[in-house]
MINUPA-449790 format. One record per residue (C-alpha): x, y, z. Coordinates in pm, whole numbers, plus 50000, padded with zeros to 5 digits. Layout:
// MINUPA-449790
XYZ ...
// end
This chain:
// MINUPA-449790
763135233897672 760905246598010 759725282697950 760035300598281 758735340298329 760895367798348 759965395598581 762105423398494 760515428098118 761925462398143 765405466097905 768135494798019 770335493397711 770195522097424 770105514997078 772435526296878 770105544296539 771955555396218 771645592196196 768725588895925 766635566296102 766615587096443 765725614696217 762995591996030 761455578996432 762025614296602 761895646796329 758085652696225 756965622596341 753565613396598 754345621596932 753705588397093 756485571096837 758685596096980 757975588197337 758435551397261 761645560397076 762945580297355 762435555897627 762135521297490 765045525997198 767395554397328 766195550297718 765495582897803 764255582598174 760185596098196 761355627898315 763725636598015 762835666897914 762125656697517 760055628897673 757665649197870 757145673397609 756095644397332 753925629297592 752415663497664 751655660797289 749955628697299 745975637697251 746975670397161 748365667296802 749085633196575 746845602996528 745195601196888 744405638296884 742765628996542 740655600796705 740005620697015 738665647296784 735515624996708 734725618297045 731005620197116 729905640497425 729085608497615 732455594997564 731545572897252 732365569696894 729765562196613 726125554396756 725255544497097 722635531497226 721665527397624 722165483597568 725735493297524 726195471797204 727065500996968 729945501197197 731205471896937 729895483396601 730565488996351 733905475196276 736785491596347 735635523696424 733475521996714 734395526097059 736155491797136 738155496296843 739245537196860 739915526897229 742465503697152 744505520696936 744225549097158 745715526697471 748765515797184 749075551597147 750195561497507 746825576897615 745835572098003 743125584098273 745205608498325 743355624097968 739445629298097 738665619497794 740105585497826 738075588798157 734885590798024 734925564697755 736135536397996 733955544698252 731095540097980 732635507597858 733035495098279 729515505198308 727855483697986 730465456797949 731765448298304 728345439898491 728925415298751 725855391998598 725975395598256 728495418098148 730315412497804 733685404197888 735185380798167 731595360398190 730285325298105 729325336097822 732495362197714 734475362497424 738035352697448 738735380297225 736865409697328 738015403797718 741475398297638 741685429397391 739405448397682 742105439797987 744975451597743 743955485397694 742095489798030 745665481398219 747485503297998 744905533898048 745735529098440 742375512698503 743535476698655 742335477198992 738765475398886 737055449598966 735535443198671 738915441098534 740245418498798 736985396498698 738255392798321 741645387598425 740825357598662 738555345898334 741235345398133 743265322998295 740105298498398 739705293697990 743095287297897 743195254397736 745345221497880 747845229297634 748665263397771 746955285097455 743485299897404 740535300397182 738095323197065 735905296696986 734815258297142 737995239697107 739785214697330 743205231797183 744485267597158 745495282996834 748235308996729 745915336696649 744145335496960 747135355997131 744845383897356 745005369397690 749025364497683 749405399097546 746715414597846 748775394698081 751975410297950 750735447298031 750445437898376 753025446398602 755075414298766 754405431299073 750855429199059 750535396298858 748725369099091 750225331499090 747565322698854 748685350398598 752265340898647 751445303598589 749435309998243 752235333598161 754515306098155 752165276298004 750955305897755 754465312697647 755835278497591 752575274197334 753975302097153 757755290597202 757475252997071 755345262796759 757945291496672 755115319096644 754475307696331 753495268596310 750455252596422 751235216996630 749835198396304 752315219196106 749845240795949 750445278695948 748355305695757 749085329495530 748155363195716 750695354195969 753165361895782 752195397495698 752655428195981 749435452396020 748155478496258 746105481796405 746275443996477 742745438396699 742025404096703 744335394496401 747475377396452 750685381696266 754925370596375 755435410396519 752395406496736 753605372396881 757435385796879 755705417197065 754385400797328 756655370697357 759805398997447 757725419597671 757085390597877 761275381097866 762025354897658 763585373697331 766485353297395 764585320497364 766345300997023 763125293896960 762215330396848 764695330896627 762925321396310 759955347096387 763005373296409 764955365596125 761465369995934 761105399496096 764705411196017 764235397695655 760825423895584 763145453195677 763705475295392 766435488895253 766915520895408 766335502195769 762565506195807 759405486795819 756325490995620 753265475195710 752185449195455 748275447995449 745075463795666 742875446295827 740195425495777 743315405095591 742085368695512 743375335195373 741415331095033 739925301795180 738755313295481 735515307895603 735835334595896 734085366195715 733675395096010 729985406196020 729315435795790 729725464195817 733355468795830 735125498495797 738945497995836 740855516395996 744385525695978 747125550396088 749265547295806 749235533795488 750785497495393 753645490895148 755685522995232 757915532695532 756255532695864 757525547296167 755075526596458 755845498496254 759595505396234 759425516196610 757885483996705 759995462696516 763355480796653 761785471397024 761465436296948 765045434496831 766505453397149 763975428797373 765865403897177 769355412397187 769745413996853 772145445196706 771015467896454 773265465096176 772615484495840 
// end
């Protein structure tokens, strides 16, 4: 079945919440769930007055006025040092990593804050001759990840951006997926240049974007989200976290596969009634493990140090993860039913 790309990823119909899960997503909860409630669930326009007021909250109070808190004067988190390459490390607290939760979170240039720490990573990481993402010599990875929070922040007409964009779709693989290492085939859990394209607006997305959309999507679409060509999958994959980074699980794929407009695809529906199946019984989600979360027989170890990071804890009701799952099913046209 061809895969062809949707250009109106934006949904107009409300969800209908029981009572005491709009009270679990809206009363008490982190301002930017409630934005996404309000707009992407119950589709509140951006000027609704509930909306502007939870957005005016964003940075203010929650998780990303918690991160924001440990800001370093230069814009930084952790150490930095003037190569830029603290920028990185340690993982997954320094400033790559708080940045990209922060751009999940709803945070924009609009926040001078936001300003100063992407103008630090533009300046160290998107050098026109040997800058770390969108080069020879870039990570798949890193660029993707850096292009998906740098578009949502409001920072796409950069050229450094534009750069790792046009990267990303000269290293996508003949058989329309990605790597993050030397491979002649994409993998599943190489899934950051679909989801950087998928921030973009269709407006501004070149032919070249548009055409890896498509090839990128139908990758995801024949394997169901979940199966490797040779019929492999992996364990992880089957388990939802957050913050996700670089590791791939069936929400991120259903994520990104319904922003870009095909949650209708049959072929999603396996990933979905997975999804559907983790719900518990009160109609939430809980997030099932934090990251670094390997295979046992892995032989990918990240580089020490790590320090994980999370929002909120796994095994008990979640609200971004119950948020998130609720905005696949609406991409999807699936009812709520509880």
């Amino acid at each position: 079945m061809g895969a062809k790309e949707n250009t109106l990823p934006r949904f107009s119909v409300a969800m209908e919440l029981p009572p005491s899960l709009s009270r679990f997503l809206l009363e008490g909860s982190d301002p930017s769930v409630r934005v996404g409630v309000l707009q992407d669930l119950l589709d509140r326009p951006a000027d609704d007055p509930e909306v502007a007021t939870a957005r005016e909250e964003i940075g203010r109070t929650g998780w990303a006025a918690r991160i924001l808190n440990d800001q370093q004067a230069r814009g930084h988190w952790e150490t930095f040092r003037e190569q830029g390459d603290d920028l990185y490390l340690p993982k997954y607290i320094a400033t790559n990593w708080r940045l990209l939760v922060l751009s999940d979170l709803g945070l924009t240039i609009d926040d001078p804050r936001i300003v100063r720490a992407t103008d630090l990573l533009l300046k160290y990481w998107g050098k026109e001759d040997d800058g770390v993402f969108g080069q020879a010599g870039s990570e798949l990875c890193v660029t993707g990840n850096t292009v998906r929070m740098m578009v949502r922040f409001g920072r796409l007409e950069e050229p450094a951006i534009g750069r790792a964009v046009e990267w990303l779709t000269e290293t996508q693989k003949t058989d329309g997926g990605w790597h993050c290492f030397p491979s002649e085939a994409g993998t599943l859990d190489c899934w950051e240049a679909l989801a950087a394209f998928a921030t973009i607006p269709p407006r501004h997305r070149a032919e070249k974007v548009r055409r890896a959309i498509v090839r990128g999507a139908e990758f995801y679409l024949e394997r169901g989200l979940l199966t490797e060509k040779d019929g492999s999958t992996y364990a992880p994959w089957h388990r939802l976290h957050y913050p996700v980074h670089y590791y791939y699980d069936l929400l991120v794929g259903l994520d990104t596969l319904t922003a870009l407009g095909y949650g209708e695809d049959p072929r999603l529906r396996p990933a979905l009634e997975e999804l559907l199946a983790k719900r518990n019984p009160d109609g939430t989600w809980s997030w099932d493990a934090v990251h670094p979360d390997l295979a046992p027989d892995d032989p990918y170890h990240p580089r020490p140090p790590v320090y994980p990071f999370l929002l909120e804890h796994p095994g008990i009701p979640s609200r971004w993860a119950t948020y998130l799952s609720l905005r696949v099913l609406l991409r999807s046209g699936v009812p709520f039913a509880r």
